[in-house]
LUMKELO-919893 format. One record per atom (N, C-alpha, C, O): x, y, z. Coordinates in steps of 0.001 Angstrom, whole numbers, plus 500000, padded with zeros to 6 digits. Layout:
<rs>
XYZ ...
</rs>
This chain:
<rs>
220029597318514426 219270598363513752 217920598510514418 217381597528514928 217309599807514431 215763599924514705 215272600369514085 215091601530514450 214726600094512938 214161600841512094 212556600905511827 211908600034511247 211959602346512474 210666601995512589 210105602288511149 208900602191511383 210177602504510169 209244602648508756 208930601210508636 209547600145508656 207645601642508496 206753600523507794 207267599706506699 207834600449505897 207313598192506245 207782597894505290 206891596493504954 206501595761505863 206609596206503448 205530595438503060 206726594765501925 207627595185501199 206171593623502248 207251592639501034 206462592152500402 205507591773501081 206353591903499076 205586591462498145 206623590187497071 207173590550496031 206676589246497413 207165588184497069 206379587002496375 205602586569497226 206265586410495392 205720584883495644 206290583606495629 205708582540495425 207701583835495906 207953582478496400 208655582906498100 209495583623498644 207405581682498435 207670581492500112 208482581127500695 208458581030501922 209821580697499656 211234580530500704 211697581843500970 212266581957502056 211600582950500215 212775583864499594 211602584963500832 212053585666501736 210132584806500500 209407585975501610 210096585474503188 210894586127503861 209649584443503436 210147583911504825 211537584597504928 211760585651505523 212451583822504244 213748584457504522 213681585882504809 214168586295505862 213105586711503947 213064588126503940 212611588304505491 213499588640506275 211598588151505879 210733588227506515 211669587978508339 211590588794509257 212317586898508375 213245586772509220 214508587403509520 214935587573510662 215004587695508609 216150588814508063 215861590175508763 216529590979509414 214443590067508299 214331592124508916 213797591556510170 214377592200511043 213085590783510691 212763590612512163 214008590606513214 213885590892514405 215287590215512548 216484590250513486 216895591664513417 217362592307514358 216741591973512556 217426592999512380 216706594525513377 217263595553513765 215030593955513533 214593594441514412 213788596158513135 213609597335513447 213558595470511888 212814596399511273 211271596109511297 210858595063511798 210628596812510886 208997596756511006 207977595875509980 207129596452509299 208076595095509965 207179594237508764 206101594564508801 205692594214509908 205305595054508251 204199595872508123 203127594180507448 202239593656508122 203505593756506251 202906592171505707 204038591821504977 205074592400504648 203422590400504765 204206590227503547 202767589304502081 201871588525502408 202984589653501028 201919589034500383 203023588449498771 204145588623498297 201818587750498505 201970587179497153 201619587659495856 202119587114494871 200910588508495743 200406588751494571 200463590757494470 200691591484495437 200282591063493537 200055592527493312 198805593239493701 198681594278494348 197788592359493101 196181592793494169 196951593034495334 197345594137495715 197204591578496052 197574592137497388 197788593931498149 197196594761498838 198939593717497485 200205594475497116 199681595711497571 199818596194498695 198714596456496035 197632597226496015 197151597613497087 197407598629497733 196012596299497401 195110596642498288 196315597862499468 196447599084499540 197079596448500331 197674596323501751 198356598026501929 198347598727502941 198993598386500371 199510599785500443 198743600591500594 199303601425501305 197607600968500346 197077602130499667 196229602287501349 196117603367501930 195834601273501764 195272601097503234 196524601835504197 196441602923504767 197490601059504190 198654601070505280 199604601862505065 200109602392506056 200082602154503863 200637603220503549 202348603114504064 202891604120504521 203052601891503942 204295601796504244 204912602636503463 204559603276502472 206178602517504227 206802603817503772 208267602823502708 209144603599502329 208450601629502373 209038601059501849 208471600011501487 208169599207502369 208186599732500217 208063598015499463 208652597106498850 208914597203497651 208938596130499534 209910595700498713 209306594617497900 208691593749498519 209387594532496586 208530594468495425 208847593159494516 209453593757493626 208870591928494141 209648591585493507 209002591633491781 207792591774491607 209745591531490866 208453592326489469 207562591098488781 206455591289488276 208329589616488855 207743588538488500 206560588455490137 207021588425491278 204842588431489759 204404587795490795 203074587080490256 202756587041489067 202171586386491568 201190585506490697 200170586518490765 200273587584491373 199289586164490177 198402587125490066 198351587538488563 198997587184487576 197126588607488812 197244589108487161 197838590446486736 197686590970485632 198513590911487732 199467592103487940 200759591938488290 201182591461489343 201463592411487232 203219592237488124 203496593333488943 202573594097489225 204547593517489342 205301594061490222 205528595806489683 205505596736490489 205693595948488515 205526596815487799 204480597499487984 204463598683488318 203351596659487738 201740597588487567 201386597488488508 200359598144488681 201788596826489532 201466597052491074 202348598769491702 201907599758492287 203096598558491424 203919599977491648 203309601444491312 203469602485491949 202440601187489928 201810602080489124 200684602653489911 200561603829490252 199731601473490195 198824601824490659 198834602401492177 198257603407492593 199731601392492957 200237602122494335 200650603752494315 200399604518495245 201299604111493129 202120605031493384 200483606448492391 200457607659492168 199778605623492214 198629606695491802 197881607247493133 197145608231493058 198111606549494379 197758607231495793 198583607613496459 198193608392497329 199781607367496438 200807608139497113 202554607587496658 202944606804495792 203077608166497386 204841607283496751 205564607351497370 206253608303497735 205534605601497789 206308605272499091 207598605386498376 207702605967497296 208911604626499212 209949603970498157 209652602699497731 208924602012498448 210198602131496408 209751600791495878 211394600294495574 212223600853494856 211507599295496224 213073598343496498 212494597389495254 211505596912495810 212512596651493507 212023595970493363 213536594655493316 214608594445492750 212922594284494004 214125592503493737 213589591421492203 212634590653492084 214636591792491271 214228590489490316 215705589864490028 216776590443490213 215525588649489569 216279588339488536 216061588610487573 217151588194487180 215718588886486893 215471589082485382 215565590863484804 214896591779485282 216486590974483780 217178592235483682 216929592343482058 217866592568481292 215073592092481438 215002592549480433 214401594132480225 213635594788480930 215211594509478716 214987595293478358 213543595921478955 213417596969479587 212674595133478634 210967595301478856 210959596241479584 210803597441479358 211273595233481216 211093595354482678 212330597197482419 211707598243482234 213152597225482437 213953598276482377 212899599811481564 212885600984481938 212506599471480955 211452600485479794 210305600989480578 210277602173480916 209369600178480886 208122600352482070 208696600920483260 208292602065483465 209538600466484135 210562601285484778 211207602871484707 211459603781485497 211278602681483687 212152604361483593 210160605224483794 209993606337484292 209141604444483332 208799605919483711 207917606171485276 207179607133485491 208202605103486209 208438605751487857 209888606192488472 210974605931487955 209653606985489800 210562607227490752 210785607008491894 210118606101492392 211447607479492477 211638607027493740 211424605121494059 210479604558494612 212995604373493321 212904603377493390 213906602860493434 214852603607493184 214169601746493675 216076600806493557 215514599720492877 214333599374492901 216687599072492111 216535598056492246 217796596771492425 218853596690491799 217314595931493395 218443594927493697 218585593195492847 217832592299493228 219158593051492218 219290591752491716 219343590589492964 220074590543493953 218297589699492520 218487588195493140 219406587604492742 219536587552491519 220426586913493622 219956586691494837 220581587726495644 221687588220495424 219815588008496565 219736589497497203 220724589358498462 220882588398499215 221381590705498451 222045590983500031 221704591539500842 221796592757500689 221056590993502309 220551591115502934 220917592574503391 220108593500503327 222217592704503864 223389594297504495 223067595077503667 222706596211503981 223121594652502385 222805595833500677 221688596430501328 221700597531501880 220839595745501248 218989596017501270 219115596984502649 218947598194502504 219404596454503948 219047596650504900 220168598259504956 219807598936505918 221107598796504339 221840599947503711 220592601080503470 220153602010504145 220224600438502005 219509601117501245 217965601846502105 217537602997502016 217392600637502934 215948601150503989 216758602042504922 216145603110504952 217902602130505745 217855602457506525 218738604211506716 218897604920507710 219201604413505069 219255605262504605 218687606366503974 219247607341503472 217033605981504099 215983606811503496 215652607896504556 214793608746504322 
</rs>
């Protein structure tokens, strides 16, 4: 694959970013960062302006993945890939009211994911 769009991973656990992170380097896609937290998140988008995030909704910080999306998507609207395990109601509710988004259950398929970016 060559896929030049920008892409920012927002993860906080550092097995699952790495992995990510190696995954799209073979694959020969564009890692734009990868961060831990939603500040991050924030900041790195609104600067850089990738054109895909892949998001996960649990992160550290004092913003999840959710309200990181919110605020990103109040300067522009990339696509948002969010990866969770967790499939509550809540997370589903806050959700319905953005767009332009997927979301993939952990533990994640690499071919799925790498489908979904390279189909935009």
């Amino acid at each position: 694959m060559d896929d030049t769009k920008k892409i920012l991973i927002v993860e906080d656990e550092v097995l699952v970013s790495m992995y990510l992170e190696m995954q799209f380097k073979k694959g020969n896609f564009n890692i734009l960062a990868s961060v831990t937290n939603g500040e991050d998140a924030v900041k790195i988008a609104l600067k850089e302006k990738p054109e895909v995030i892949l998001m996960d909704i649990r992160l550290a910080g004092s913003i999840d993945g959710i309200q990181a999306a919110e605020k990103i998507r109040a300067g522009y609207n990339p696509r948002i890939i969010f990866m969770t395990g967790y499939q509550s109601i809540d997370f589903k509710v806050r959700m319905a009211q953005l767009t332009n988004f997927s979301i993939l259950e952990k533990p994640l398929k690499i071919n799925e994911l790498f489908k979904i970016i390279s189909a935009e």
